[in-house]
Structures are given as structure tokens and as C-alpha cells.
C-alpha positions as a Python dict, from the first residue, in 0.01 Angstrom:
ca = {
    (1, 'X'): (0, 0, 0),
    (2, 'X'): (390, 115, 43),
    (3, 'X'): (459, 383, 222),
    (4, 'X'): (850, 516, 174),
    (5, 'X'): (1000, 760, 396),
    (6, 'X'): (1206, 1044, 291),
    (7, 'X'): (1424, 1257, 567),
    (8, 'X'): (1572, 1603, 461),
    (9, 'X'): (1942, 1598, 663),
    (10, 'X'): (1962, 1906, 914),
    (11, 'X'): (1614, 2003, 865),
    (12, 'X'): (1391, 1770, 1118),
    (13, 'X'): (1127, 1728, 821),
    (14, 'X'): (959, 1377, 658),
    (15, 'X'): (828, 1335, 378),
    (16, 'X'): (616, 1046, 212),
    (17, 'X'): (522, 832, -92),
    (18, 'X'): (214, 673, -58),
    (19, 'X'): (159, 437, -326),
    (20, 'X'): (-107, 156, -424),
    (21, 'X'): (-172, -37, -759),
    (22, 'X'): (53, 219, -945),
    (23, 'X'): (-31, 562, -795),
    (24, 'X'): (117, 762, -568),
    (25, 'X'): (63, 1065, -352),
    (26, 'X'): (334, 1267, -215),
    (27, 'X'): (296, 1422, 121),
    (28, 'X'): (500, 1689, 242),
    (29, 'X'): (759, 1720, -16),
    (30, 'X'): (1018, 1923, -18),
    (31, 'X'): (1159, 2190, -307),
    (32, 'X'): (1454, 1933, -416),
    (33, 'X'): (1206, 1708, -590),
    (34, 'X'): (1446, 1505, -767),
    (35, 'X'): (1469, 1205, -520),
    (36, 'X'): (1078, 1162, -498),
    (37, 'X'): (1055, 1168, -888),
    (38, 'X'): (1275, 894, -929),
    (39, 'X'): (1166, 690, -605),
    (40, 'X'): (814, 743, -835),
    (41, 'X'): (958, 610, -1148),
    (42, 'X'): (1130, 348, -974),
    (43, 'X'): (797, 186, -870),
    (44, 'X'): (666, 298, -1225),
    (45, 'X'): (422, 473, -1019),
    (46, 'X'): (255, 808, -1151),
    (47, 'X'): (193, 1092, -895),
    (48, 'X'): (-151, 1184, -894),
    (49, 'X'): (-157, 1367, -585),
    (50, 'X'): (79, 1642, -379),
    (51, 'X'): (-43, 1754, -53),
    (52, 'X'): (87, 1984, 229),
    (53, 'X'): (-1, 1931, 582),
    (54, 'X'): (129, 2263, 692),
    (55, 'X'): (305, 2564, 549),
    (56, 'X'): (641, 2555, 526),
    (57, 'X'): (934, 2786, 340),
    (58, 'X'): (1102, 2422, 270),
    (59, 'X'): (814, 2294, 113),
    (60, 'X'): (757, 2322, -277),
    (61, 'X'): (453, 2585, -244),
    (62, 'X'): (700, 2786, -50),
    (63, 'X'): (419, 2836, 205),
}
């Protein structure tokens, strides 16, 4: 498993890609999804799962 760290400058937030043989889940992720897409693609790993662990106005639900 690989676990990659993403920090969002002047917001305080993490968020992570959690992959293993090929998929990934996405925890956390904020609205600018760009940069995890292509850390995805660069692994050639497909997303199968997005999950929140608290609402947030950052985050892409919007919560």
C-alpha cells in the first residue's frame, strides 16, 4: 500500500491517496481536484473510492 500526502497551502487541511494493486481511494479531497487526478493517473491507478471524514466548505461535497 502507498499512501501520498497532499497539503492545501494556507488552509491547515490533508488530504490522501490510498492506493494498493492499482486502486485508489481518496480521502478528504479538496474542490481543486486536478492534482489528485493526475497523482491517480500517474500510478495508473483508478479511483474507486472518495470519502469525507468531516464536513467541510473546502471539501468537494461542499459540506
Amino acid at each position: 500500500m502507498e499512501v501520498v500526502s497532499f497539503r492545501t497551502p494556507g488552509l491547515g487541511d490533508q488530504t490522501y491517496l490510498l492506493t494498493h494493486e492499482g486502486k485508489g481511494v481518496l480521502v478528504d479531497p479538496q474542490r481543486d481536484i486536478d492534482r489528485f487526478l493526475r497523482a491517480a493517473a500517474e500510478r495508473d491507478v483508478e479511483l474507486r473510492f472518495v470519502l469525507e471524514t468531516h464536513l467541510h466548505n473546502d471539501y468537494v461535497s461542499g459540506g
